[in-house]
C-alpha positions in Angstrom: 0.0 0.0 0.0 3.0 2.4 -0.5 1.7 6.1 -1.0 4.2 8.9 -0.7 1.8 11.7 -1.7 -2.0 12.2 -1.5 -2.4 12.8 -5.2 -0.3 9.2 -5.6 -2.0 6.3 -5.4 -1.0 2.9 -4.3 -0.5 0.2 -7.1 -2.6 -1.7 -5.3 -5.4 0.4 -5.1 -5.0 1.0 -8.8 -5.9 -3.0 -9.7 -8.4 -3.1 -7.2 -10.2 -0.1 -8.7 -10.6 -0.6 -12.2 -12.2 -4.3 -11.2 -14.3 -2.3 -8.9 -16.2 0.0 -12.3 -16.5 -3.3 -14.2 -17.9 -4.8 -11.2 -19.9 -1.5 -10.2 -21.2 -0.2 -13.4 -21.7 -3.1 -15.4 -21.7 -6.5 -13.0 -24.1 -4.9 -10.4 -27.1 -3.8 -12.9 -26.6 -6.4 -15.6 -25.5 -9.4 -14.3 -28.1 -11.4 -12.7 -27.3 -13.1 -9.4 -24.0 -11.5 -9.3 -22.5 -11.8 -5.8 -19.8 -9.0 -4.7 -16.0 -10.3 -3.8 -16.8 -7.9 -0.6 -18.9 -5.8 -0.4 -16.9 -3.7 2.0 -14.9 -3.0 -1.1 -17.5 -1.0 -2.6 -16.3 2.0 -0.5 -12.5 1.0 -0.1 -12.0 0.9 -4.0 -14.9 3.7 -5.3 -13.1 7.3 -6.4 -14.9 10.0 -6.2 -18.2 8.6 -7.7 -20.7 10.7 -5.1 -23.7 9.0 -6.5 -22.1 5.1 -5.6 -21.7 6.0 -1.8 -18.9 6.6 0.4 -15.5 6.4 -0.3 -12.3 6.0 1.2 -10.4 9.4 0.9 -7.6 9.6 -1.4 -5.0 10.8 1.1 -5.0 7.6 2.8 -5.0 4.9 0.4 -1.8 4.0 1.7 -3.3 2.7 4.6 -5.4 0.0 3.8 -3.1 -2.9 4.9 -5.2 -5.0 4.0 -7.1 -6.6 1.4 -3.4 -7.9 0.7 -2.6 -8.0 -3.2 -3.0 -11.6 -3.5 -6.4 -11.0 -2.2 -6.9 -8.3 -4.9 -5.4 -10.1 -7.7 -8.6 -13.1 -6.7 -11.0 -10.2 -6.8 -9.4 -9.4 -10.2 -9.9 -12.7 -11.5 -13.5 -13.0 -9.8 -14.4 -9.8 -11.8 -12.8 -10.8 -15.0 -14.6 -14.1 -15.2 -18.1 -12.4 -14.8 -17.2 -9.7 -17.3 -17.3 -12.7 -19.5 -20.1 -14.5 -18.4 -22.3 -10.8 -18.6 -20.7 -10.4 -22.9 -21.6 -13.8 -23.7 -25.0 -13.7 -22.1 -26.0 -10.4 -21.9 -29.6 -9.1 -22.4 -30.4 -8.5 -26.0 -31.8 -5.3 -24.5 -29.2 -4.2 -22.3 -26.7 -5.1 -25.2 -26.3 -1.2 -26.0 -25.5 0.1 -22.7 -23.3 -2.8 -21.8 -20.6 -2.2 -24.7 -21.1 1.7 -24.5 -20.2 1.1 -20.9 -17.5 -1.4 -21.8 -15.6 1.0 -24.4 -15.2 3.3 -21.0 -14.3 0.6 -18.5 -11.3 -0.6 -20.9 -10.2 2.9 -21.8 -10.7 4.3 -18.0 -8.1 0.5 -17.1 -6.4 2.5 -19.4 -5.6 5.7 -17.9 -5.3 3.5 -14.9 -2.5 1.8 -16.5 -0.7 5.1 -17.1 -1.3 6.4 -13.9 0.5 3.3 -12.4 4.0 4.1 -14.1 3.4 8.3 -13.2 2.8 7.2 -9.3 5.3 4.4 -9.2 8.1 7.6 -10.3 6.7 9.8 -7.6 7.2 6.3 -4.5 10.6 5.6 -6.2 11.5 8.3 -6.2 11.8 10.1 -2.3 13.6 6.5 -1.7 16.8 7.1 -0.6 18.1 4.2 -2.7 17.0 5.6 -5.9 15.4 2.1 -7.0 14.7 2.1 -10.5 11.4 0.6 -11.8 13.0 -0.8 -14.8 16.8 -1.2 -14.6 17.9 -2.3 -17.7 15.8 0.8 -19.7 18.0 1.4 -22.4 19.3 5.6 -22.2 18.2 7.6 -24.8 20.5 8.8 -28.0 20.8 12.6 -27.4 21.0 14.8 -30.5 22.3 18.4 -30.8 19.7 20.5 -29.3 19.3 23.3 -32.5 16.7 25.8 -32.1 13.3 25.0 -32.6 11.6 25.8 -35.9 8.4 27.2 -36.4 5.1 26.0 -38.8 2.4 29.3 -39.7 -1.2 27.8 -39.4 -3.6 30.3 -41.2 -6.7 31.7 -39.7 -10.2 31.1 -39.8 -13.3 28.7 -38.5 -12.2 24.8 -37.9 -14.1 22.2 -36.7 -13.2 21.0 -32.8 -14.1 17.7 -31.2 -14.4 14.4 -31.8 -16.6 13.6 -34.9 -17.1 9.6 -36.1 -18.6 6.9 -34.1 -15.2 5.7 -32.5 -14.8 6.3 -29.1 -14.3 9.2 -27.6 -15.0 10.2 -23.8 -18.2 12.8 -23.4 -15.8 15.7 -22.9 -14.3 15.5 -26.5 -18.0 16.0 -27.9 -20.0 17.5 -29.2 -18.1 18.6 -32.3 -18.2 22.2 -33.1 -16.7 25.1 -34.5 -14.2 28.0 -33.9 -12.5 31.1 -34.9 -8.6 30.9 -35.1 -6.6 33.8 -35.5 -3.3 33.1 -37.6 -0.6 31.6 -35.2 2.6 29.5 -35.1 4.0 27.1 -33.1 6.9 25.1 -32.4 8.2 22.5 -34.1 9.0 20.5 -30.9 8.1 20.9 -27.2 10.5 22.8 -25.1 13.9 20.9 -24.3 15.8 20.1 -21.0 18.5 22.6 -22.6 16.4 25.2 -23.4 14.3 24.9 -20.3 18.0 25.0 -18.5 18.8 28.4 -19.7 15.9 29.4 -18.0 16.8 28.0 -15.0 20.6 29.9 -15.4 18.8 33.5 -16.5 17.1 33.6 -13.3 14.1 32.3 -14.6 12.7 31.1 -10.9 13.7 34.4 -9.2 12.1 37.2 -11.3 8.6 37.5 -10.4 7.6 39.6 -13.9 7.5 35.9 -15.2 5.1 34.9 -13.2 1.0 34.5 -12.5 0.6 35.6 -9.2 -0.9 32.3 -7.8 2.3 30.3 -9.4 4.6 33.1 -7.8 3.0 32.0 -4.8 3.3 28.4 -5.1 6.8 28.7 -6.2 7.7 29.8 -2.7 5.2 27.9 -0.5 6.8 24.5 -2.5 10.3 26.1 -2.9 10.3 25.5 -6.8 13.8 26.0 -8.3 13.5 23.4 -11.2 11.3 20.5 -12.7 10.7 17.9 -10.7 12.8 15.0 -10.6 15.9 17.2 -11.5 19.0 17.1 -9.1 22.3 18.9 -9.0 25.1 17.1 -7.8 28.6 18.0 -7.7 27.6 20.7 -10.4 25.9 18.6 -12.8 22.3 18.1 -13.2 20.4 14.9 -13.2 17.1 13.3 -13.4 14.9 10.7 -11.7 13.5 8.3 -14.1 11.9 4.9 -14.1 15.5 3.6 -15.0 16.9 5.5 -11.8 18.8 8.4 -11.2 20.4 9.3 -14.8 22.5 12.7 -15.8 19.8 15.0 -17.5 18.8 14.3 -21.5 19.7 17.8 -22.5 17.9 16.7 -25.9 15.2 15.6 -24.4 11.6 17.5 -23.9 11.0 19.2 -20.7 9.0 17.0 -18.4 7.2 17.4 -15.3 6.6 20.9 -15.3 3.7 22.3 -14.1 1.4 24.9 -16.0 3.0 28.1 -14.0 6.3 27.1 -14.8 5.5 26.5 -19.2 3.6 30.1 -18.5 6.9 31.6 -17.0 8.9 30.3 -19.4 7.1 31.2 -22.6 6.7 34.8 -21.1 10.6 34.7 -20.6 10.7 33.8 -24.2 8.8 36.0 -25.7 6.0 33.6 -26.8 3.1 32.3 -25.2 1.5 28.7 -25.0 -1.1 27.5 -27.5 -4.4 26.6 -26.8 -6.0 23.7 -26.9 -7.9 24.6 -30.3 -4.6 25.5 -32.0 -3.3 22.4 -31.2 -6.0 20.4 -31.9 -6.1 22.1 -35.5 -2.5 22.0 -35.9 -2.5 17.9 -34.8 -5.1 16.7 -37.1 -4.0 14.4 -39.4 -0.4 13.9 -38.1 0.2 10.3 -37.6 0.6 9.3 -34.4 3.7 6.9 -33.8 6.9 6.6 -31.5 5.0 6.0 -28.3 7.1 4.6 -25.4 4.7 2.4 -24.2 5.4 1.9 -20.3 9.2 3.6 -20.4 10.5 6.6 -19.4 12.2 7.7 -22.7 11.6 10.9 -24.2 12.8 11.2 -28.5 15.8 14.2 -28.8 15.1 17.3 -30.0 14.4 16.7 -34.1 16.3 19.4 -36.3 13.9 22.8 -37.5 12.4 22.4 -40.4 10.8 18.4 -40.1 7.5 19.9 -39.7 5.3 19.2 -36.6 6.9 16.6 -34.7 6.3 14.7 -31.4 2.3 15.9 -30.7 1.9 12.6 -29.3 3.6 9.9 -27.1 6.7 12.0 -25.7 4.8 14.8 -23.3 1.5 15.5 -22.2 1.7 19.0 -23.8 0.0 22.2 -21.7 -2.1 24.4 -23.1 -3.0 27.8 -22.3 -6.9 26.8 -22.5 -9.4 26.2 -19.1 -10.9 22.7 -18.6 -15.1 23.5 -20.2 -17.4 22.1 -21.6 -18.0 22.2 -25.1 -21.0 24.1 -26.9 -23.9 22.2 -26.1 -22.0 19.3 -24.1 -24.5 17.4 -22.0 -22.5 15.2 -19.0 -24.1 11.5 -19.1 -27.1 10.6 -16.7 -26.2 8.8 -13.6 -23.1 8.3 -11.4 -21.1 7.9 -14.8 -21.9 11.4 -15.9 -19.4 12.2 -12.7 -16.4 10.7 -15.3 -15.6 13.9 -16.6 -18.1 17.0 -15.7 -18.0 17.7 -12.5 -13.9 18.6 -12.8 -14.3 21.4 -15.3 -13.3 24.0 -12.8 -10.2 25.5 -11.8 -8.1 22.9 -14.2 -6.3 23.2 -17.9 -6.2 21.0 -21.0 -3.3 18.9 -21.6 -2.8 17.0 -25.2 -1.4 14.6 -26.8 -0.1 11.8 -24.7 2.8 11.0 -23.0 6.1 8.2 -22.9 3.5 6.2 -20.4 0.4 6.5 -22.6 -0.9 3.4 -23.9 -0.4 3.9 -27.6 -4.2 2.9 -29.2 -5.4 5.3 -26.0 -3.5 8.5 -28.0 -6.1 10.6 -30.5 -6.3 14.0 -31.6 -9.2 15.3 -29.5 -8.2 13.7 -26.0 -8.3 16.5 -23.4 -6.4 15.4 -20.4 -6.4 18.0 -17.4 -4.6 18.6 -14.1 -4.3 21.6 -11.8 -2.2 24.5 -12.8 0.4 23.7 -10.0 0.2 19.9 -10.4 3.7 18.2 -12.1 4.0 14.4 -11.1 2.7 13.6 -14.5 4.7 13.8 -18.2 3.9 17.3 -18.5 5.9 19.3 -20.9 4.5 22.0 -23.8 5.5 23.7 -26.9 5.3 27.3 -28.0 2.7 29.2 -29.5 3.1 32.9 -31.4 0.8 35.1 -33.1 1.1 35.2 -36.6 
């Protein structure tokens, strides 16, 4: 049950819990005679789902001893053998909502899986003996770091969301249009080295950089670099899934939060894109090169290759609030709590990161964390008027 931060879950918490949806949204109302493992589990494993019942809070996840995780892996396999008991003889009639609900349970085991690597980082990483999740991870080849080229995108009205029948999660929809002013952006996200000079131009210590509430939380957290980055004998490093490796200049900037990708695009004269521009600016690159469960990052690619590494290295920031969509309508029932009920106070992410599941990566997925948040593979490109 090891949990070294409130927002970090336990990775056994995480198994238990995506067995507890399947077994809460589709075993409980469409599985007849289906017993619970426990039902004490219903609160121990449930979210943030209001409309379930109670739930354990999230701060102290690491303190459930016990079910042990042999005792979760037989609740696992309990789950998994119903799930398919309830597709080979579900209800002709409930046949609709059972696979609409089944395209969410896999793709929320999904994020789940992610979410497993990103908090693994965080335990491993306040261990004094610098374990590494996977030791043999091969280090990355490091390029020159030239400076970034940029692509023009003309203006006009585009079309934003999520459009054909595949799935999608109700925040991505309902597709719709909007107004772009010409803009630019980056070739690549923002690199270690670049991000660097930053760090050696006093980036941290002059507050004209800065939003006021990420000046504040600068100090209260005593920010002086990304996460995971050490100095050690004058040389910088980073904590990784591999272990404790000298900093990727090369590589994109990682686990920043939105106040720090703000600063820094101020300090360089730029600005971060927002969600639309990205999304417009993404469509129809192919998405490739994902990482899948690694903590590899591709180098910087030379100016002038066009828009490169959207998806799979960085959960790229955007300058745009979490909303809803013109005319988005949350779903009816506990699962319309999914998404909804967190568009406040949060920003859009895109694109995918090193420890995104590769067929879980599209064009129109808005991720979204807190401004001050950083224990995910956050990085971001700039944006410029045109």
């Amino acid at each position: 049950g090891l949990q070294t931060a409130d927002f970090a879950s336990p990775p056994k918490w995480h198994l238990a819990h995506v067995s507890w949806f399947f077994e809460t949204f589709l075993l409980d109302p469409f599985l007849p005679g289906y017993r619970a493992f426990d039902p004490q589990f219903r609160t121990l494993f449930n979210s943030y789902y209001e409309q379930v019942g109670r739930y354990h809070p999230r701060g102290e996840r690491g303190h459930l001893s016990r079910p042990t995780v042999d005792t979760v892996y037989r609740y696992r396999a309990q789950v998994d053998a119903a799930m398919a008991a309830l597709i080979e003889h579900a209800d002709a009639a409930d046949w609709p909502k059972v696979v609409a609900r089944l395209a969410i349970g896999l793709n929320h085991e999904q994020q789940h899986q992610e979410l497993l690597l990103t908090d693994i980082k965080q335990h491993f990483s306040v261990n004094p003996l610098r374990p590494a999740y996977r030791a043999g991870l091969a280090a990355p080849v490091s390029g020159t770091v030239e400076a970034a080229g940029w692509q023009c995108f003309p203006g006009g009205v585009h079309g934003i969301g999520h459009a054909d029948e595949s799935f999608a999660y109700d925040n991505e929809r309902p597709r719709h249009q909007v107004f772009l002013a010409p803009f630019a952006l980056a070739e690549r996200p923002v690199s270690n080295a670049e991000y660097l000079a930053f760090i050696d131009a006093g980036g941290y210590a002059d507050p004209a950089l800065w939003l006021s509430d990420g000046w504040g939380v600068l100090h209260a957290q005593g920010w002086g670099h990304p996460r995971y980055w050490e100095r050690h004998d004058g040389a910088w490093y980073e904590f990784t899934l591999g272990g404790l490796r000298p900093l990727d200049l090369a590589a994109p900037v990682s686990h920043v939060s939105y106040f720090e990708a703000d600063a820094y695009a101020t300090w360089a004269g730029a600005r971060l894109p927002t969600e639309f521009e990205w999304e417009h600016a993404a469509r129809g690159v192919a998405i490739a090169g994902n990482f899948v469960g690694a903590d590899l990052l591709h180098p910087a690619a030379a100016p002038g290759a066009g828009m490169r590494q959207l998806f799979g290295d960085v959960w790229e920031l955007t300058a745009s609030a979490y909303l809803a969509y013109p005319g988005f309508r949350p779903a009816r029932g506990a699962l319309g709590e999914y998404n909804a009920k967190f568009m406040s106070g949060q920003v859009v992410l895109r694109g995918g990161s090193c420890a995104t599941p590769a067929d879980h990566i599209r064009a129109t997925y808005r991720n979204f964390f807190y401004p001050h948040e950083r224990w995910q593979f956050q990085g971001f490109r700039l944006a410029r008027d045109a």
